[in-house]
N, C-alpha and C positions, 0 to 999 in steps of 0.2 A: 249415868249416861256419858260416852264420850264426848269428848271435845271438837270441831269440826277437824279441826288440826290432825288428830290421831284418825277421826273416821274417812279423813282423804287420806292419810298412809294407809290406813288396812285396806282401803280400796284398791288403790295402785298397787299394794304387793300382790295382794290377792288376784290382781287381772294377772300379773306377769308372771305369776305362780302357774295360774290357768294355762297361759299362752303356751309358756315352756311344756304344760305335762301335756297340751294338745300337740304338740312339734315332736315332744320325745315318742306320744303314743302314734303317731302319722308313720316315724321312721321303723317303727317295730311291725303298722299293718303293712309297711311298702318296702321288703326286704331287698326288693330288686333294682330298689331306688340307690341303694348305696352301690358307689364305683369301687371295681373291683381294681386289685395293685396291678400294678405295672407291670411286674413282672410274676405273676398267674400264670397257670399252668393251660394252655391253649388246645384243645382237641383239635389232631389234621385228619383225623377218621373217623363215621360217623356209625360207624357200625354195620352200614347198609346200602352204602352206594357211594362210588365213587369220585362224588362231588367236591371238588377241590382240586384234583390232579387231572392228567392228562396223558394219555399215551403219545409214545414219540419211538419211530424206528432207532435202532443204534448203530449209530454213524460216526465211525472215531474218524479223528483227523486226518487227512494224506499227511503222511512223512516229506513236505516239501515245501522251500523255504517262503515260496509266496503267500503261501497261507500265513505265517509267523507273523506276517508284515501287516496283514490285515487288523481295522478297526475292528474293535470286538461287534459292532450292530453290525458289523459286515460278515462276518463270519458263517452265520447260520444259510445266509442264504448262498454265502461261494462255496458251504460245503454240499449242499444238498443238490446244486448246481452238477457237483463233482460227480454224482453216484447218479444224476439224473444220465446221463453220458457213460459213468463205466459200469454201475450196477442197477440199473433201473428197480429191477427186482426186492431190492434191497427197502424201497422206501414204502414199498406197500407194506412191509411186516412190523406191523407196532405191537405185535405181543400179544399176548392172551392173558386179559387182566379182568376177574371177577370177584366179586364178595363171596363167600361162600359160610356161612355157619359164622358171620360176624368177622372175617379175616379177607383180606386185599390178597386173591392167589393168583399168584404170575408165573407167566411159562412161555413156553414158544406156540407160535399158532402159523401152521395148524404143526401136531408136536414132532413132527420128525421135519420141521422145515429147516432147523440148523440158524434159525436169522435172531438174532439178539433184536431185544428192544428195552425200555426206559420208562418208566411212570413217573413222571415229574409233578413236583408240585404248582400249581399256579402260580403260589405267592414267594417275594424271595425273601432269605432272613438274612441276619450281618450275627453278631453274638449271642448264642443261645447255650439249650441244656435241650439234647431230645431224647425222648426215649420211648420205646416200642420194643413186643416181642416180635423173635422171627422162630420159625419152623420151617427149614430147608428141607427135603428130601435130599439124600444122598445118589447118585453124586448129585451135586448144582453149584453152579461159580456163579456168586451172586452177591450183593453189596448195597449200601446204603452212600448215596451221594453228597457231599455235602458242597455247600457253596459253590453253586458249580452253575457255568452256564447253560445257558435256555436250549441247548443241543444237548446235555445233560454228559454229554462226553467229554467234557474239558470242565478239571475240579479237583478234590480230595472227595478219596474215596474209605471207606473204612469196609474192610474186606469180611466179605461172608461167603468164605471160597470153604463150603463144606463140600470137598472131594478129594482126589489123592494129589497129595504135594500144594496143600492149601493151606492159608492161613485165617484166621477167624479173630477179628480185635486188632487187625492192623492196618493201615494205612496205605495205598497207593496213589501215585501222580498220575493220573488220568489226560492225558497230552499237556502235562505241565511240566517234562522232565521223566516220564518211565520211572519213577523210583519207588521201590518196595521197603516198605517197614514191616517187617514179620518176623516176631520175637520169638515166633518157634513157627514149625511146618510138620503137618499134620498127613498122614496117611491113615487107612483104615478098610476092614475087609464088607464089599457088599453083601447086603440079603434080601433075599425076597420084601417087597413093595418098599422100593427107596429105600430100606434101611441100611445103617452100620452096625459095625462090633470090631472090638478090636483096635481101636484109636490109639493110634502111637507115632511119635516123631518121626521125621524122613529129612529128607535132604531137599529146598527147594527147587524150583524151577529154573533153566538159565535164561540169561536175557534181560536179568533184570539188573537196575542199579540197585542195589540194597547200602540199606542207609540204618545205624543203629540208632534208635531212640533214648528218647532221655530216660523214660522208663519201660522198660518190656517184661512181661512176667514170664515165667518159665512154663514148659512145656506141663509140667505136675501141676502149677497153680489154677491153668486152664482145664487141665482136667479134673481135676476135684470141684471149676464151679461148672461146667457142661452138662448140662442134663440131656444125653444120646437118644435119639429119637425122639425129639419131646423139642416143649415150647422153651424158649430162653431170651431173657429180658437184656438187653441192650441199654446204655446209659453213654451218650456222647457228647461231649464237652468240646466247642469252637469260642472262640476266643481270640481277638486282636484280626488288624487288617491282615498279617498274613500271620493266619492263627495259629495257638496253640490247643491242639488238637487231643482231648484225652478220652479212652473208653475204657468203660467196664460190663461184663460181662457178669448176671446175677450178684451185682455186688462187688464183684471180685476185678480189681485195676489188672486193663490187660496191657496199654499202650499210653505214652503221650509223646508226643511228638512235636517241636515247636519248630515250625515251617521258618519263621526266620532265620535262625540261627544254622538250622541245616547247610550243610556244605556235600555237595553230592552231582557229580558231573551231568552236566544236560539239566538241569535246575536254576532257572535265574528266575532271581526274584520279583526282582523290576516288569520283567514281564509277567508274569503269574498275576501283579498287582494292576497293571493293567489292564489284562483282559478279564479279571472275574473281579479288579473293585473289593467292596467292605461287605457285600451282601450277595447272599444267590439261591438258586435253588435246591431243594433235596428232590433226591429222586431214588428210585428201588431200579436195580439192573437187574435182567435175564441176557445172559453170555452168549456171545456166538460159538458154534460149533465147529473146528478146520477139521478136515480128516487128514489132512496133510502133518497138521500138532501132533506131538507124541501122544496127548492126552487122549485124544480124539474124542470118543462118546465119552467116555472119564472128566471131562468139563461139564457134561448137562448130558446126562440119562435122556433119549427119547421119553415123554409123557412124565418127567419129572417137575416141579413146578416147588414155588416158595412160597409161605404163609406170613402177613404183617398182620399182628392187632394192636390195639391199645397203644396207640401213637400221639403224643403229644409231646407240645414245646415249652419249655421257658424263655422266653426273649430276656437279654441281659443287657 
């Protein structure tokens, strides 16, 4: 027979034995109990409705110095102020943005109206990793916004300009300085229902500040990972207050571009930091249409429209 001595330690182990494998076995029925990392992979698409975003007419900035001078909370409403007065018309057209078969399809509405618009995200981010496919139809000038203000037109843009004299996987200044980063420019022959063939370099567009990157792939790199008519996965990498910006395309590094160091006329930095800060919105564009532009319907095909799925973030 034990001793009282040894039968008060096998008691106490054996309750604390117990405790532990009721605690271990709690955490194994309640898997949802444990918190997920920090930095997890976040769904901005739900598959089925467009809960999270928001449509917004596209409203670029006047070229005019008062505007420059404005607080950024001031902004949105002295632009909207502007078009109430020169373009009224302009502010009714938020786009034509529906789910369709699990995909966020955006376009112009109604589709021969020529009026650009913006799906913005509700929420805004500072450092991430996001990634999503797209399916443009051909032509369509179309992009993903990043850190960008609540008018969604002032920001860094990473360009999904599938049409002639386009870039795809590069970066433009959105009323932040006009500058283009496009490590090659794209042309290619239409066909019947939106498509391409025939994808090969061209010469870009004028008008722009072109700015070379720290890394740009070549014109062959980009076509060997492009899948032509078809879905293609996106991977974009922001980074620092005025960040370093890098994509890839199925894998494949198209761009990175690091905003600070950039030197590129019409681009200061100081302001850029000021009006969009360490965090901002994304957003998906539909182009406006000039006939006046060389491009003219060669920017956005009447009844062409762009496909997002499978959209998600890493916060860093």
């Amino acid at each position: 027979m034990p001793s009282p001595v040894t039968r008060r330690r096998f008691l106490a182990r054996a309750s604390y034995l117990s405790g532990a494998a009721a605690a271990l076995g709690s955490s194994f029925l309640r898997p949802s109990a444990a918190a997920a990392p920090a930095n997890a992979p976040r769904s901005l698409f739900d598959g089925q409705t467009l809960r999270g975003w928001h449509a917004a007419p596209r409203l670029s900035v006047p070229k005019n110095p008062r505007f420059a001078d404005l607080a950024p909370e001031e902004l949105a409403a002295a632009v909207r102020k502007f078009y109430e007065e020169k373009d009224p018309g302009k502010l009714a057209h938020v786009g034509r943005w529906e789910v369709i078969d699990g995909a966020i399809v955006g376009g112009h509405e109604p589709p021969d109206s020529m009026y650009g618009a913006y799906l913005i995200s509700d929420d805004q981010f500072g450092d991430f990793e996001l990634e999503l496919d797209a399916r443009p139809d051909w032509p369509a000038d179309t992009g993903i916004m990043i850190r960008t203000h609540e008018l969604a037109s002032i920001g860094f843009q990473v360009l999904v300009d599938h049409r002639p004299k386009g870039c795809i996987g590069g970066v433009y200044g959105n009323s932040i300085g006009g500058f283009l980063v496009a490590p090659f420019v794209i042309t290619g022959d239409k066909l019947p229902g939106y498509r391409v063939e025939h994808l090969r370099p061209t010469e870009p567009e004028n008008g722009f500040n072109g700015v070379t990157p720290t890394y740009g792939a070549t014109f062959e790199d980009f076509l060997r990972a492009w899948r032509v008519n078809d879905w293609n996965h996106f991977r974009i990498r922001c980074v620092g207050a005025l960040p370093v910006i890098t994509t890839w395309i199925n894998g494949t590094k198209i761009c990175e571009l690091d905003t600070a160091t950039m030197k590129v006329a019409g681009y200061d930095p100081a302001a850029v930091t000021r009006v969009l800060g360490h965090t901002g919105h994304l957003a998906f564009e539909v182009h406006d249409v000039s006939l006046k532009n060389p491009l003219g319907l060669d920017r956005w095909a009447p009844g062409a429209v762009c496909r997002w799925r499978n959209i998600s973030i890493v916060e860093l």
